[in-house]
N, C-alpha and C positions, 0 to 999 in steps of 0.2 A: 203842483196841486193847489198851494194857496199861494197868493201877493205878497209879494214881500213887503207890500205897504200894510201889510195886515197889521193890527195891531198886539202886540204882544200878551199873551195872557197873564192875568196876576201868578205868584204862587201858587201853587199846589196847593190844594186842603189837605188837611193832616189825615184824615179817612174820608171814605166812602159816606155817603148817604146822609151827608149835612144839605137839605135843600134851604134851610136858610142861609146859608152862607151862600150858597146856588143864587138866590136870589139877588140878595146883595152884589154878587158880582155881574149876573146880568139882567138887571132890574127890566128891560123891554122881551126878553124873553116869553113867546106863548107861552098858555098856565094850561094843563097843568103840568109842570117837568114829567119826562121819561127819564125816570134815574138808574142810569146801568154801571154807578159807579159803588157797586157792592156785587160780591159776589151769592147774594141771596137771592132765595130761589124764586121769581115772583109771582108762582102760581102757590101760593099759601096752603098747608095742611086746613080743611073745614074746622073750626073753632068749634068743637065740642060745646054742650051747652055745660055749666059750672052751678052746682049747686049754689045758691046763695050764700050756707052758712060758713061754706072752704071760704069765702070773702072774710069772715065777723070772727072768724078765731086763727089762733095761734098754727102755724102747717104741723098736720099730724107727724112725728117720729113711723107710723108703721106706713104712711104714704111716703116716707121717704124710703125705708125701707123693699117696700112692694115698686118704686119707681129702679131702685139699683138693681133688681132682681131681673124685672125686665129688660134693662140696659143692657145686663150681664148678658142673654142672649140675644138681642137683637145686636150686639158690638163682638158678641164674642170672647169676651172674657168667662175665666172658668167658673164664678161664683160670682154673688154681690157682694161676698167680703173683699171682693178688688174694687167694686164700683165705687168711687165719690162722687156724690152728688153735688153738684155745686151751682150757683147764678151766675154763669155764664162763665167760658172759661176763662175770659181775661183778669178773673176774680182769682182766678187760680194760680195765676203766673207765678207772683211772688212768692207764696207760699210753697209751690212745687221746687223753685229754683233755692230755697233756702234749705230744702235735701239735700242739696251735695252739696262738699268739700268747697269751703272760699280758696278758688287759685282761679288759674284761667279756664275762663269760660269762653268756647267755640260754636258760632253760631255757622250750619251750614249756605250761607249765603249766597247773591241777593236775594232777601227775603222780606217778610213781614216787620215792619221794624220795632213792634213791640218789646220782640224779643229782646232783644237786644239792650234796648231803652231801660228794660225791668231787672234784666240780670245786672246790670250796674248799680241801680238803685240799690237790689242785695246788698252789694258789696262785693262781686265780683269783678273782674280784671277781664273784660269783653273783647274780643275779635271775631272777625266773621273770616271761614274761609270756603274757598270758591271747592276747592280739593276736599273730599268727602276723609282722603287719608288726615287731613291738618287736622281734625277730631279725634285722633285715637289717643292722645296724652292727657288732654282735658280732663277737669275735676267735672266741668259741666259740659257735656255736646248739647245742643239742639237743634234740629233738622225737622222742616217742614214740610210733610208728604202727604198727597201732593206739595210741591212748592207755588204758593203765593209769589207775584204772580205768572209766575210763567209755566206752570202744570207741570215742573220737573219731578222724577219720580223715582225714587231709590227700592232697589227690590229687598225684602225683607229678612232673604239671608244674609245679603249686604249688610243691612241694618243690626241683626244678629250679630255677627262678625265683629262689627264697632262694637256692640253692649258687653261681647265677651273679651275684649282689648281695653275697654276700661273699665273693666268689673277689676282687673289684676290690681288695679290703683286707688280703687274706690271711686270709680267714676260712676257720674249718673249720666242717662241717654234720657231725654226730652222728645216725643215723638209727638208734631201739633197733625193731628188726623183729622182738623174740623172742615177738610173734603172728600173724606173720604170714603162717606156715602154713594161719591160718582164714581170713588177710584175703581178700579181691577179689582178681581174678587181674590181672596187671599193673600195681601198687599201686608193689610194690618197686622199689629205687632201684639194687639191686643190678646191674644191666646199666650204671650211669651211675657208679660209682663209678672208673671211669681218667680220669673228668674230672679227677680230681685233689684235693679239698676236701671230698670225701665218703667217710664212715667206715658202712658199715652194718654193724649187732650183730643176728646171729642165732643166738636161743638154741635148743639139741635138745631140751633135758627137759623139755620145755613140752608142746611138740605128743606127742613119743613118750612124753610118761609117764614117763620115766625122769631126772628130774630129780638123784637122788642120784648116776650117773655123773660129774656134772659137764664138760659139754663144751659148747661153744659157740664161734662164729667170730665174725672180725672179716672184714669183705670192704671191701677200699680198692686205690685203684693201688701198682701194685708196688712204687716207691718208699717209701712208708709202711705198705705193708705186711711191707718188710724190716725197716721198726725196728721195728714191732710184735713181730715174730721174735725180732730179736735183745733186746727188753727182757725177752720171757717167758724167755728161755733155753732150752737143751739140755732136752728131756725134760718138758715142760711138761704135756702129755698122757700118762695112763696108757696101757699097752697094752691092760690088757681097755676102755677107752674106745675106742681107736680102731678095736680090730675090732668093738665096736656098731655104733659111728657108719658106719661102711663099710656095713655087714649093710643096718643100717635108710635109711638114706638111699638107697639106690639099689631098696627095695623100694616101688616104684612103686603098685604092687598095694593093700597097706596103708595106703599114704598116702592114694591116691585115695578107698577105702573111708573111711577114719578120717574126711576130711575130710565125707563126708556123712553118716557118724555123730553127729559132734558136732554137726552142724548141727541133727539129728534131735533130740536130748537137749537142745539149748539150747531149744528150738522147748517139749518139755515142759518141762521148766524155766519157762520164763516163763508155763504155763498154770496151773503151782502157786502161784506167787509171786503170780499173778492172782486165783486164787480165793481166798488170802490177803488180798487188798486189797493187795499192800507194790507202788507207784511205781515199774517199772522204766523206767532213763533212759538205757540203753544197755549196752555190752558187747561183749562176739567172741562166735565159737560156744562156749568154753571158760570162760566167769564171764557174771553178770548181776550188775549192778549197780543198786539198788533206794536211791529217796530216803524213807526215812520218819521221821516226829516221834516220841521215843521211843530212837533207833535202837540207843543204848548200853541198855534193859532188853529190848527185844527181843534184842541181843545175848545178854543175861546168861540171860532165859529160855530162847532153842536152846541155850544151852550147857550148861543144866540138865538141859535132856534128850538132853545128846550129841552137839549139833550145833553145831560150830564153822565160825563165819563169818567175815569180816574184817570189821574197822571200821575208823574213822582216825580218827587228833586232829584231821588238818587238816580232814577233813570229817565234821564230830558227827553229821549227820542222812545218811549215805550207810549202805550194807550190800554189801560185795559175796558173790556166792554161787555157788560152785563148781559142778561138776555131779557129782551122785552117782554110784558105781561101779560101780551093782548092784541088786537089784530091794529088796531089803530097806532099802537105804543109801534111795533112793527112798520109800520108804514112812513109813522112822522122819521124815526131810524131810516129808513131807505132814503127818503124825501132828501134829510140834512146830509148824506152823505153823495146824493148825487151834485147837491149845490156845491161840495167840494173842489 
């Protein structure tokens, strides 16, 4: 597929969607990037118009409230006294993992590597295991459903099964659902979360495209859903965030649509990727994830010609690949992979 004279690509960037580093590393690359190294959706939720004065003051407390209430239903949880509303969920991490018990903490891996990264910071005693069983002793599990990134997908009695196997020990269950807008319908754990030991992480700027708002919830029993409250503090949430989140969240209409969009777009996606030859081994409707030999010069070549992808340290022969936004963004995609 590529030269062995090819030249090696740098390191992996540490996330998705830095095109300034993009640039730096391939400074002759056409402008403007097609960046498919985020799994964000990139046909954007329409940006509501924002009152001015949500800008000039402090975010109202009952806009917070009327945004969990919406949440509630549009996620499925039983009430908004399980919703936490929070700026994005990676705001959330530390705070959710400092609920359970300091011992060992089980990440259901390869996955996200946040995870990982932040439960240590805690103060906990971190491994990843590939076996869904290696979680049932842990003071902390967390499992990524869908799994980042390779779409792997744990069914929810499963997931039950573990909440009530460390419920015996005082374990907490970590469920990050921030795709699972595209997943299976009835997947989420979100209705089971007043059992008590269950934290589910559902990210907005995934599915609506609008990842720079920063907003995302925590859905747990009311109990630890108050200290989650009370760790973020007063004003956690912008005001022009929360009258999106209200907008889009209860637009039903767009969701529905959106959701058989992407599915539409993944669907061509993986016909390109095919007539390329590159292995795909899974995914959601919003990334593909492709195994091939090479995968760091194939990286460096799309980025030659303006098409940034993700790769990983941890996994040297993976690719993952976003969905393009646009018929052009689609085409230059086709183009660089036929130069392959």
């Amino acid at each position: 597929m590529v030269s062995d004279a090819e030249p090696r690509a740098p390191a992996p960037l540490e996330h998705g969607g830095d095109l300034g580093a993009a640039r730096t590393l391939f400074p002759g690359a056409p402008e403007p990037f097609v960046d498919l190294s985020t799994g964000i959706n990139p046909i954007a939720y329409p940006m509501p118009r924002v009152p001015s004065d949500v800008f000039a003051r402090l975010p109202d407390p009952n806009a917070v409230n009327q945004l969990a209430t919406i949440a509630a239903k549009a996620y499925g949880a039983s009430s908004d006294s399980h919703v936490v509303v929070a700026p994005g969920t990676q705001s959330l991490l530390s705070h959710v993992f400092a609920l359970a018990p300091i011992r060992q903490a089980v990440v259901h891996g390869p996955t996200y590597a946040e995870h990982r990264r932040v439960a240590t910071l805690v103060g906990h005693n971190v491994k990843e295991s590939a076996e869904l069983d290696g979680l049932s002793g842990a003071g902390l599990a967390v499992v990524v459903n869908p799994n980042n990134p390779d779409g792997r997908l744990v069914q929810r009695q499963t997931l039950l099964a573990l909440a009530d196997e460390l419920r015996l020990n005082g374990g907490l269950l970590v469920v990050d659902e921030a795709f699972m807008d595209v997943g299976p319908q009835g997947t989420t754990l979100a209705p089971d979360v007043g059992c008590g030991n269950i934290v589910v992480l559902r990210s907005f700027g995934k599915f609506f495209g609008l990842a720079g708002l920063r907003l995302g919830f925590a859905l747990a029993a009311p109990e630890l859903a108050e200290r989650l409250r009370s760790a973020l503090g007063p004003w956690a949430v912008s005001g022009p965030a929360l009258t999106v989140g209200m907008i889009a969240l209860a637009d039903q209409d767009w969701i529905d649509t959106m959701r058989v969009g992407v599915a539409t777009s993944a669907m061509r996606l993986d016909a390109i990727l095919h007539e390329a030859r590159l292995q795909v081994i899974g995914g959601t409707s919003l990334f593909r994830t492709v195994r091939v030999s090479g995968a760091a010069q194939v990286f460096f070549q799309l980025g030659r010609a303006g098409i940034l992808v993700r790769r990983f340290s941890e996994w040297p022969d993976l690719l993952r690949f976003g969905l393009p936004g646009d018929e052009l963004a689609w085409e230059r995609l086709r183009a660089a992979l036929a130069g392959l």
